[in-house]
PAFI-753808 format. One record per atom (N, C-alpha, C): residue number from 1; residue in three letters; atom name; x, y negated, z negated. Coordinates in nm, 3 decimals. Layout:
 baza marmar nugu      c1      c2      c3
  NUM    ALA   CA       X       Y       Z
...
***
This chain:
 baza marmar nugu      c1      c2      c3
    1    UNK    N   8.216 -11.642 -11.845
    1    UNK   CA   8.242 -11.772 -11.902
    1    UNK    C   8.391 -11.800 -11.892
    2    UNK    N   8.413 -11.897 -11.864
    2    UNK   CA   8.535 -11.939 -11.857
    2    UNK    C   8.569 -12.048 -11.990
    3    UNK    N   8.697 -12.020 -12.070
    3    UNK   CA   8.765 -12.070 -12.164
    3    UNK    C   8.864 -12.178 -12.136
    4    UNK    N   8.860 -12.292 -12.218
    4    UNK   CA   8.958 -12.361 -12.191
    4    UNK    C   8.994 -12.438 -12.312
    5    UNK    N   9.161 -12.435 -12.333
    5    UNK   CA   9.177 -12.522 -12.432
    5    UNK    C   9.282 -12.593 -12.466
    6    UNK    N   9.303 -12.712 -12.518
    6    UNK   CA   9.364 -12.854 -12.547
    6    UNK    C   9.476 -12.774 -12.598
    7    UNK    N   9.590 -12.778 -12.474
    7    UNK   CA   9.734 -12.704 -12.536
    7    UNK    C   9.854 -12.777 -12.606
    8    UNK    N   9.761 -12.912 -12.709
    8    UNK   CA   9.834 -12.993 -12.794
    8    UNK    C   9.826 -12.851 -12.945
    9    UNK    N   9.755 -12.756 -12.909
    9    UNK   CA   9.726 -12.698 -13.012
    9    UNK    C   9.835 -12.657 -13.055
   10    UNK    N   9.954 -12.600 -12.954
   10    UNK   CA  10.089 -12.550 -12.932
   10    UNK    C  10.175 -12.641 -12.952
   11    UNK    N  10.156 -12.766 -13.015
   11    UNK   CA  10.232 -12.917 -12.946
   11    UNK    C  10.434 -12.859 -13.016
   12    UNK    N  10.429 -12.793 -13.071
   12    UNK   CA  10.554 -12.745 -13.136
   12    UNK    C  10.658 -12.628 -13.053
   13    UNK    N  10.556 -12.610 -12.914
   13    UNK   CA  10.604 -12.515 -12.814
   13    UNK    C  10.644 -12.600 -12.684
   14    UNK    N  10.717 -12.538 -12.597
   14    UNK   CA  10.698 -12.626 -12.456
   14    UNK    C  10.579 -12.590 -12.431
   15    UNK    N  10.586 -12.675 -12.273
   15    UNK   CA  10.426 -12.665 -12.223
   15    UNK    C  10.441 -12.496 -12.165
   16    UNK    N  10.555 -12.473 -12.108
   16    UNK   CA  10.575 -12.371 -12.064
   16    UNK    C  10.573 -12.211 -12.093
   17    UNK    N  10.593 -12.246 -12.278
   17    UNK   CA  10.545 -12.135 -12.349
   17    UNK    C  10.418 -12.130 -12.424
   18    UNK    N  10.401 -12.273 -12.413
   18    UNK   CA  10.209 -12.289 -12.428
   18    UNK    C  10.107 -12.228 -12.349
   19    UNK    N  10.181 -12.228 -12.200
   19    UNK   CA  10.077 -12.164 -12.084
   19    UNK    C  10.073 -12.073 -12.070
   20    UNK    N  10.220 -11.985 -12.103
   20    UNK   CA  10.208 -11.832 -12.124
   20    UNK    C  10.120 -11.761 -12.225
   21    UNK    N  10.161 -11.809 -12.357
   21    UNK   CA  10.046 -11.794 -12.456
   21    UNK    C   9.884 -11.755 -12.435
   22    UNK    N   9.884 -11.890 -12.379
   22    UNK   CA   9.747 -11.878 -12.331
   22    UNK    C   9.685 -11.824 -12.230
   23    UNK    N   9.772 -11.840 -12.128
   23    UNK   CA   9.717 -11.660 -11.984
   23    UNK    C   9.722 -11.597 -12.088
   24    UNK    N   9.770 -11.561 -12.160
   24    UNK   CA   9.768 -11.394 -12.240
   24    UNK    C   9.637 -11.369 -12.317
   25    UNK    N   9.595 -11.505 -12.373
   25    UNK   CA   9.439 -11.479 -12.421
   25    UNK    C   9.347 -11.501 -12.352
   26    UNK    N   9.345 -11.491 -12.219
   26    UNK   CA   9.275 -11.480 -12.091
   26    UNK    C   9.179 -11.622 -12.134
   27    UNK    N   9.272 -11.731 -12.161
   27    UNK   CA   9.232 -11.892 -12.108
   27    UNK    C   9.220 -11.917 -11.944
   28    UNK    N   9.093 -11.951 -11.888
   28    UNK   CA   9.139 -11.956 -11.761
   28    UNK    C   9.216 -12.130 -11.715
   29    UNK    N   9.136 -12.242 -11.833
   29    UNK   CA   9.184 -12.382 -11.797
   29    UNK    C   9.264 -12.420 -11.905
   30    UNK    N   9.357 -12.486 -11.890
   30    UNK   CA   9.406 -12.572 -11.977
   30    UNK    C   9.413 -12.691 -11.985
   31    UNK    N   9.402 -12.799 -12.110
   31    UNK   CA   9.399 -12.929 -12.082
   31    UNK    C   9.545 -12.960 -12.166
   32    UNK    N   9.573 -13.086 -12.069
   32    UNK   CA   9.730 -13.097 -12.105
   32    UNK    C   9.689 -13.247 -12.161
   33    UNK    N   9.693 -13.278 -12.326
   33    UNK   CA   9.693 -13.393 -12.377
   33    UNK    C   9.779 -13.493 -12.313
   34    UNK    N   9.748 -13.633 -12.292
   34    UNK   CA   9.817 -13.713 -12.223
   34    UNK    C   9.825 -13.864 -12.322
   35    UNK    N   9.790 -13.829 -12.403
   35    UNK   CA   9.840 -13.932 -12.516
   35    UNK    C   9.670 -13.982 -12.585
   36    UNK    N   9.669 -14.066 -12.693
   36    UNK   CA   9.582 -14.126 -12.739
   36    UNK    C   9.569 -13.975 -12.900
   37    UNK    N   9.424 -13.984 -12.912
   37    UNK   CA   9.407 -13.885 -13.031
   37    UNK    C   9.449 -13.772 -13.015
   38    UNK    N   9.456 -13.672 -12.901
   38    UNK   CA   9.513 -13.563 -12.907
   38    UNK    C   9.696 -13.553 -12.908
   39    UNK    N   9.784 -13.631 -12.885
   39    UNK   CA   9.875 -13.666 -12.894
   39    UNK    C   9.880 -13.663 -12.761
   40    UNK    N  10.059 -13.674 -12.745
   40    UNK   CA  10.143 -13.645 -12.620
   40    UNK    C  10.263 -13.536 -12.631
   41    UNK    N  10.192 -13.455 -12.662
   41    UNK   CA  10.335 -13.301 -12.694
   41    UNK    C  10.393 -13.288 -12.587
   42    UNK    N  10.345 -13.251 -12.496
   42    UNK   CA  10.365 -13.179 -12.347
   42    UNK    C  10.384 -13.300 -12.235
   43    UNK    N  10.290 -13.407 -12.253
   43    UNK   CA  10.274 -13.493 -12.093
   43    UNK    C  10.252 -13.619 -12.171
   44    UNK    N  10.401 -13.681 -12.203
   44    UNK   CA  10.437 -13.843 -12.256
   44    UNK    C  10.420 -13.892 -12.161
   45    UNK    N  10.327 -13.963 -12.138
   45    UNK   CA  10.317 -14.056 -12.014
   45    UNK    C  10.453 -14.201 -11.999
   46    UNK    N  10.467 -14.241 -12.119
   46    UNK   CA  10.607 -14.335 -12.075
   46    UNK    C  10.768 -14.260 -12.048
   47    UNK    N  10.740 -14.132 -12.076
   47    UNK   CA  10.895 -14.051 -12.036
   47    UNK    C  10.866 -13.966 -11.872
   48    UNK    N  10.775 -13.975 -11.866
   48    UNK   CA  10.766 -13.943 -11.719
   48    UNK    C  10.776 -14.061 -11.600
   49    UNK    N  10.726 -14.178 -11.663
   49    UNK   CA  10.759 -14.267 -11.549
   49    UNK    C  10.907 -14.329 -11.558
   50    UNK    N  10.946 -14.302 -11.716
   50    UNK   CA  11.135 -14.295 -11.746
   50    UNK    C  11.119 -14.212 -11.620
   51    UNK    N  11.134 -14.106 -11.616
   51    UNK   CA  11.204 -14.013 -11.558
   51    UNK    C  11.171 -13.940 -11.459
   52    UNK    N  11.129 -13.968 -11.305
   52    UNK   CA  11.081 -13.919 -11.200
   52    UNK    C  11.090 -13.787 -11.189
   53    UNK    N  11.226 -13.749 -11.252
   53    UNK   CA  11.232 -13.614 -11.191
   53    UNK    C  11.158 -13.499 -11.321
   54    UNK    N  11.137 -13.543 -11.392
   54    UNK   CA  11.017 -13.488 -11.515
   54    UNK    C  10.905 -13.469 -11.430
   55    UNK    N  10.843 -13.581 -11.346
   55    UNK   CA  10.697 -13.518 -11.288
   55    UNK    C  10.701 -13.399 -11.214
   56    UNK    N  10.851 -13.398 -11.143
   56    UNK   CA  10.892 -13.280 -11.020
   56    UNK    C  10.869 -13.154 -11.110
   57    UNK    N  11.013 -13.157 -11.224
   57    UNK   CA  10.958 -13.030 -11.309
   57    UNK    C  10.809 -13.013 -11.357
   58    UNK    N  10.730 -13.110 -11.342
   58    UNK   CA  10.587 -13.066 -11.438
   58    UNK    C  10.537 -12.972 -11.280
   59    UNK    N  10.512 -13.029 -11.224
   59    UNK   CA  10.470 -13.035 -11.077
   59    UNK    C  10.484 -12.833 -11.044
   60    UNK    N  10.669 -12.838 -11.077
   60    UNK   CA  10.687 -12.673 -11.048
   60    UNK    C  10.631 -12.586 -11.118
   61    UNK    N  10.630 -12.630 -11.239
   61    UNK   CA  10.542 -12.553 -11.374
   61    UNK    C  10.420 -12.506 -11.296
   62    UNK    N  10.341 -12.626 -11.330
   62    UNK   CA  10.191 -12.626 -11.283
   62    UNK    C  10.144 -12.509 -11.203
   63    UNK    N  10.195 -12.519 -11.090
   63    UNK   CA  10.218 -12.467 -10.889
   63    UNK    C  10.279 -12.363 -11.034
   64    UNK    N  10.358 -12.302 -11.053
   64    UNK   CA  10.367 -12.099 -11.132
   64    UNK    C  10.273 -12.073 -11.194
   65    UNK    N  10.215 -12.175 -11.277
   65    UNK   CA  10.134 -12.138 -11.394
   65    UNK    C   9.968 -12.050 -11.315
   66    UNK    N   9.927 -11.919 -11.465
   66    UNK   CA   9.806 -11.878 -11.388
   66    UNK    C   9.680 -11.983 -11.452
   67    UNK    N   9.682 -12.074 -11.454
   67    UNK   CA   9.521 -12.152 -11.533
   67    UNK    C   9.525 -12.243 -11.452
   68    UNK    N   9.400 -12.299 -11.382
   68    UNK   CA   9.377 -12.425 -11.371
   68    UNK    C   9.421 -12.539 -11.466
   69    UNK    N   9.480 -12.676 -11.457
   69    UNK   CA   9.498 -12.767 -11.543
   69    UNK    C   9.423 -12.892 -11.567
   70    UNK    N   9.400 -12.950 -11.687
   70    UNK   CA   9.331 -13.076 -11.668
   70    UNK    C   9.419 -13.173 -11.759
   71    UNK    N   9.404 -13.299 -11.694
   71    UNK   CA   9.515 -13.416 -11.751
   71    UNK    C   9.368 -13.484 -11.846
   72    UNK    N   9.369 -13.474 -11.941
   72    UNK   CA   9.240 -13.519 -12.007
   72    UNK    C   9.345 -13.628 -12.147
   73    UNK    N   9.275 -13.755 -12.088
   73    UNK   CA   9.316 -13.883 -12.174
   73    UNK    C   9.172 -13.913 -12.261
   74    UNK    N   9.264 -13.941 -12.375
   74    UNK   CA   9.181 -13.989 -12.469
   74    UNK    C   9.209 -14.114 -12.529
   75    UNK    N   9.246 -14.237 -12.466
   75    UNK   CA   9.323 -14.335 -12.456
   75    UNK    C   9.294 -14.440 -12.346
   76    UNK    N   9.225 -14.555 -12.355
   76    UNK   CA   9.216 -14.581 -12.219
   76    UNK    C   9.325 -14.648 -12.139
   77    UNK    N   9.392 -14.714 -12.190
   77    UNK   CA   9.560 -14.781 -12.181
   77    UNK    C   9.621 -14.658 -12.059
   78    UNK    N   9.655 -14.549 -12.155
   78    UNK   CA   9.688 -14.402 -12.064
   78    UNK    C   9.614 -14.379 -11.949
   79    UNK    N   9.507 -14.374 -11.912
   79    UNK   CA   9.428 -14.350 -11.800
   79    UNK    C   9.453 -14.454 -11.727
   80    UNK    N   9.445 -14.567 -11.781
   80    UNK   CA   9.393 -14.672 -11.691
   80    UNK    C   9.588 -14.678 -11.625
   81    UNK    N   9.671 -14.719 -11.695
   81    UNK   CA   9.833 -14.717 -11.658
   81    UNK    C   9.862 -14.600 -11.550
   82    UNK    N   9.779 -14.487 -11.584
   82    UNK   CA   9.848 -14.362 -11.500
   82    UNK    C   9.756 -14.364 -11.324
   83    UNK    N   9.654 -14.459 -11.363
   83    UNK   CA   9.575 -14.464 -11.295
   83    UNK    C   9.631 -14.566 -11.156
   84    UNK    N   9.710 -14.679 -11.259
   84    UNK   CA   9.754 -14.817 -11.152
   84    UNK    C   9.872 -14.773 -11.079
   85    UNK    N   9.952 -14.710 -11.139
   85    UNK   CA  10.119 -14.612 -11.135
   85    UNK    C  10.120 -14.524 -10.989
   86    UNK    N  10.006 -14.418 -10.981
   86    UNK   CA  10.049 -14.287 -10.963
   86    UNK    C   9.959 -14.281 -10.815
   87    UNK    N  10.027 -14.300 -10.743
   87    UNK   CA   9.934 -14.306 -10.608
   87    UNK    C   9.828 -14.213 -10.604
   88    UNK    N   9.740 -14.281 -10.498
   88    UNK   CA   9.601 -14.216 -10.465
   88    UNK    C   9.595 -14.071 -10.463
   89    UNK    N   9.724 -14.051 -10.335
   89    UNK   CA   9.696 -13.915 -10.264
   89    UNK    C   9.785 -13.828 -10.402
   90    UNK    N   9.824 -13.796 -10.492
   90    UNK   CA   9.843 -13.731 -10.639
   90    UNK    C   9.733 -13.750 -10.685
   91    UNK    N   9.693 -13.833 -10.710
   91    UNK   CA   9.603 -13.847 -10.824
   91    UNK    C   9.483 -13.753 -10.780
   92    UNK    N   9.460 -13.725 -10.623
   92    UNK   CA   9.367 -13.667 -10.609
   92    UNK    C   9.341 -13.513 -10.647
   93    UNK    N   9.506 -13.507 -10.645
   93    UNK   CA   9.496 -13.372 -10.695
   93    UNK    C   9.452 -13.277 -10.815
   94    UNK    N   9.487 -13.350 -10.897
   94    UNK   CA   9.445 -13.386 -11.036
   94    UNK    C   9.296 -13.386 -11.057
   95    UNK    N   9.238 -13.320 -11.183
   95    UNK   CA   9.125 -13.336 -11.235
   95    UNK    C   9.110 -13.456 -11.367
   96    UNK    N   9.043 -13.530 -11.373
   96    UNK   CA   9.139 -13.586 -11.469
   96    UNK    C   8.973 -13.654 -11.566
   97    UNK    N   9.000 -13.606 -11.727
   97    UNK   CA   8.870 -13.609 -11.829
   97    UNK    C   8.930 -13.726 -11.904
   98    UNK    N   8.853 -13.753 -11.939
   98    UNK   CA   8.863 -13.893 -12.063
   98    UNK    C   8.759 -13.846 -12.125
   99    UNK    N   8.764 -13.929 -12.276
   99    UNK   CA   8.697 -13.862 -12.384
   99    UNK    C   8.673 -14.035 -12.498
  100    UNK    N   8.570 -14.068 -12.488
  100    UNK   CA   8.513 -14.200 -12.510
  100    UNK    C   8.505 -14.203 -12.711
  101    UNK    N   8.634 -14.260 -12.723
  101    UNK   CA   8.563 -14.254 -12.912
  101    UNK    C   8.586 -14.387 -12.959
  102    UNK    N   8.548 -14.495 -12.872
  102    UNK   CA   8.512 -14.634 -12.916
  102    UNK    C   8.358 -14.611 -12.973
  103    UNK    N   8.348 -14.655 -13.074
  103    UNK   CA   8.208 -14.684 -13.144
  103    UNK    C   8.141 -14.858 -13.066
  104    UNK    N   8.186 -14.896 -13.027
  104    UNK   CA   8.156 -15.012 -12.944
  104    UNK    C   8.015 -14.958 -12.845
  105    UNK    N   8.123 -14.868 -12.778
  105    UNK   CA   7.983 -14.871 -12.660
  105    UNK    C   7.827 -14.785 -12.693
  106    UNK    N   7.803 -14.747 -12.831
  106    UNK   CA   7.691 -14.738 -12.879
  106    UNK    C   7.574 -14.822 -12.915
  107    UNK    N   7.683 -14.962 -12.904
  107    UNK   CA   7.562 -15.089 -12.935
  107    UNK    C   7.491 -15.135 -12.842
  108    UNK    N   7.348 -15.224 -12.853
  108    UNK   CA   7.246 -15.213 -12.724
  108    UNK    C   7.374 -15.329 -12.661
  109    UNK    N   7.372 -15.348 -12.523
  109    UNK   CA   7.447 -15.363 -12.385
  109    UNK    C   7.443 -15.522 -12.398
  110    UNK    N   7.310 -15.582 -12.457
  110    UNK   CA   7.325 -15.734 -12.471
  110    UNK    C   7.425 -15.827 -12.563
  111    UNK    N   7.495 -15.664 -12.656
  111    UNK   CA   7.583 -15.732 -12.754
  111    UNK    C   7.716 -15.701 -12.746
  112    UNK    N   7.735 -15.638 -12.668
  112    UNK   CA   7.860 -15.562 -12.632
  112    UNK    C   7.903 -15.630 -12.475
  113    UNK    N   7.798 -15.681 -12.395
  113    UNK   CA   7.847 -15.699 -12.272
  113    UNK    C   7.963 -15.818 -12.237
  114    UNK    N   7.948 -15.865 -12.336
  114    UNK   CA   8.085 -16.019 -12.316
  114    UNK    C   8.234 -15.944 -12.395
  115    UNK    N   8.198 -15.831 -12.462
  115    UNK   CA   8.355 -15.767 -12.524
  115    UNK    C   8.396 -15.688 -12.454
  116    UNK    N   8.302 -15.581 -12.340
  116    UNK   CA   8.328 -15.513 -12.261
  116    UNK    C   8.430 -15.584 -12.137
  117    UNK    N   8.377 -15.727 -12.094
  117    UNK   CA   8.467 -15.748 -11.985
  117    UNK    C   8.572 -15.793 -12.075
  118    UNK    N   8.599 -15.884 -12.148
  118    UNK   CA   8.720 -15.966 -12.259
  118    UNK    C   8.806 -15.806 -12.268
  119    UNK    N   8.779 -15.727 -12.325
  119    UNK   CA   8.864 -15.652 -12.408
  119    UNK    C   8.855 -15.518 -12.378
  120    UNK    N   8.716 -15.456 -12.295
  120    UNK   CA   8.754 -15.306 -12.301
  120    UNK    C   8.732 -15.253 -12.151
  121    UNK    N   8.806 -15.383 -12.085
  121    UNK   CA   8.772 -15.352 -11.917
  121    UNK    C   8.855 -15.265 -11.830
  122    UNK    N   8.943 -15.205 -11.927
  122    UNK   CA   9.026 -15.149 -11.941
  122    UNK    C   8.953 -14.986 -11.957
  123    UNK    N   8.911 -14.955 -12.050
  123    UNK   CA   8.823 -14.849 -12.080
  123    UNK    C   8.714 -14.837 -11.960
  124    UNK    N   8.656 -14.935 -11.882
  124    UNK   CA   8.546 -14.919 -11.867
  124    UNK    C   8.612 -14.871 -11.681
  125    UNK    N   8.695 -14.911 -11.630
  125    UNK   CA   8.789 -14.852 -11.523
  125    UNK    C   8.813 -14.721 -11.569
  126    UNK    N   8.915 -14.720 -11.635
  126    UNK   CA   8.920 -14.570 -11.665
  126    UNK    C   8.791 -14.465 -11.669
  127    UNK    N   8.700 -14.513 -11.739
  127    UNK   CA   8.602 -14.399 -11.714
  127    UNK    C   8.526 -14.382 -11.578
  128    UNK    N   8.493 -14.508 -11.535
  128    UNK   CA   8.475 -14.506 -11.373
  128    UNK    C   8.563 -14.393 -11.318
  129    UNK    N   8.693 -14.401 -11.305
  129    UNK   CA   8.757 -14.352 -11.223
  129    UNK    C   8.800 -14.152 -11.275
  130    UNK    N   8.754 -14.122 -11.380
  130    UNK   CA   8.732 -14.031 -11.454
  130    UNK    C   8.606 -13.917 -11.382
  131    UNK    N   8.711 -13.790 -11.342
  131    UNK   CA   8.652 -13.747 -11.298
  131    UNK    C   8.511 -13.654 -11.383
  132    UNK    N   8.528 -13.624 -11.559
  132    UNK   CA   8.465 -13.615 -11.643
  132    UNK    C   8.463 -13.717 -11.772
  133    UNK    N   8.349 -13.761 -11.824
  133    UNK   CA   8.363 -13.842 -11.925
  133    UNK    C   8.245 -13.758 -12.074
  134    UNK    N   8.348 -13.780 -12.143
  134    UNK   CA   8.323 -13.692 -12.254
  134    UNK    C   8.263 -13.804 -12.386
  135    UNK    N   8.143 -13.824 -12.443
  135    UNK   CA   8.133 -13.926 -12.478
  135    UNK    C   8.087 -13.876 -12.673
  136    UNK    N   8.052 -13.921 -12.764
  136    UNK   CA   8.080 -13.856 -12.918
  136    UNK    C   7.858 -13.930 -12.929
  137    UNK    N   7.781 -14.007 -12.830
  137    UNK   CA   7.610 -13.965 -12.872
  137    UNK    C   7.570 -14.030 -12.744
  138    UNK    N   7.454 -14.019 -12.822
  138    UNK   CA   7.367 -14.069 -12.677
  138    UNK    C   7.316 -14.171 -12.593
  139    UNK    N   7.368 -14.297 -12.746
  139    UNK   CA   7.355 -14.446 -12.679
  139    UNK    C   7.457 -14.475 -12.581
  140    UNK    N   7.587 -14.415 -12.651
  140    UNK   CA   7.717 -14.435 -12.543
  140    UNK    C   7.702 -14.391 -12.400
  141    UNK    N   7.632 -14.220 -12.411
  141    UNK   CA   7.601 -14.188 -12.258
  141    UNK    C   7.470 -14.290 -12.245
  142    UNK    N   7.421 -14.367 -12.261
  142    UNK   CA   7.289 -14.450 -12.208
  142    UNK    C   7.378 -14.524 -12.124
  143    UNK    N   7.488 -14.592 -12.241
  143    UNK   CA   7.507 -14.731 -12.183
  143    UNK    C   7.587 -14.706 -12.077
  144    UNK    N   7.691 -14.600 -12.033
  144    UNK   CA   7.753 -14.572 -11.942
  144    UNK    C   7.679 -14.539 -11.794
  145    UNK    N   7.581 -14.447 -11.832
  145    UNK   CA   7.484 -14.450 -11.721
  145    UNK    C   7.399 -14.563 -11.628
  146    UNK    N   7.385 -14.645 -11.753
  146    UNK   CA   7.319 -14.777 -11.693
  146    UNK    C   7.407 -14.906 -11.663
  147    UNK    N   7.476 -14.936 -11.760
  147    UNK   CA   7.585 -15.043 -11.706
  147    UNK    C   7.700 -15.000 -11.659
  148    UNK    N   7.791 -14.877 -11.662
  148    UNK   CA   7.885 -14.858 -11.550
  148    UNK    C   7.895 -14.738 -11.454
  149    UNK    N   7.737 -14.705 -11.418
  149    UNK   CA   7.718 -14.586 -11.296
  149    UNK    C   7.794 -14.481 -11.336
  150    UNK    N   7.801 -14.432 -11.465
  150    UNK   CA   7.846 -14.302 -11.509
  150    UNK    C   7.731 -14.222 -11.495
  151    UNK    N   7.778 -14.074 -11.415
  151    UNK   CA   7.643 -13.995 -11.427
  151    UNK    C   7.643 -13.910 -11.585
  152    UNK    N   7.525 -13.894 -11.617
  152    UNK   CA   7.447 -13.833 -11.739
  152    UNK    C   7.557 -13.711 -11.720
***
C-alpha cells in the first residue's frame, strides 16, 4: 500500500523539511496544499506567479525529493487561475486533485443548472480539467458524472 499525505500538516516547516520528514516515515506521495481549505503553507499560488524564480526553486526541490507529488486544490479560483496561467506542456507534468466542498452540487441538476453556468463555471472547469476529483456524497458524484463527464 502506498501512503500519502497533505504536507499542510507540517505547514510551520519548509516544504523541504516537510519532505524529508516524510521519506522518513516511508510516505511514498505527497500532496502539496495549493490554497483554499487546506491552506497555502508550502505552494502560495499568488507568490509564485510574484515570483518566477520561486517555481524554478520548487521545480529543483521536487526533481531531489524521494515521493511522488500532487498539487491538490481545494479552491476552484486556484485551479481554475493556475490552470489559465501555467502552460499546457507544465501542467502536464503535474498530477493535479481538486476536492469538491460546495454543497451546491448535491441539489437535483434542474435547480442548480442556471447557478452552475452564472457563478460556479469556474468550479465546473476546474474539475473537468482535474486529473482526480474528490467529492464529500453521492448526489455530487451523480451530478458530476452526468452533467460534466466526470468519471465515477
Amino acid at each position: 500500500m502506498k501512503l500519502s499525505v497533505l504536507a499542510n500538516l507540517y505547514g510551520s516547516k519548509s516544504l523541504e523539511e516537510t519532505l524529508k520528514i516524510l521519506t522518513g516515515l516511508g510516505v511514498h506521495t505527497v500532496e502539496i496544499g495549493a490554497g483554499g481549505y487546506p491552506g497555502k503553507a508550502h505552494l502560495n499560488p499568488a507568490e509564485y506567479l510574484a515570483h518566477p524564480e520561486k517555481v524554478e526553486e520548487l521545480k529543483a526541490l521536487l526533481k531531489r525529493a524521494e515521493t511522488d507529488t500532487v498539487l491538490h486544490f481545494h479552491n476552484q479560483y486556484n485551479l481554475f487561475f493556475f490552470l489559465l496561467l501555467v502552460p499546457r506542456r507544465i501542467r502536464k507534468k503535474a498530477f493535479l486533485a481538486y476536492t469538491n466542498h460546495t454543497g451546491l452540487w448535491r441539489l437535483p441538476w434542474e435547480e442548480i443548472r442556471g447557478t452552475v453556468a452564472k457563478r460556479y463555471f469556474q468550479e465546473a472547469i476546474a474539475m473537468q480539467a482535474a486529473d482526480a476529483v474528490f467529492v464529500l456524497n453521492r448526489e455530487t458524484k451523480e451530478n458530476l458524472a452526468a452533467h460534466l463527464a466526470i468519471p465515477e
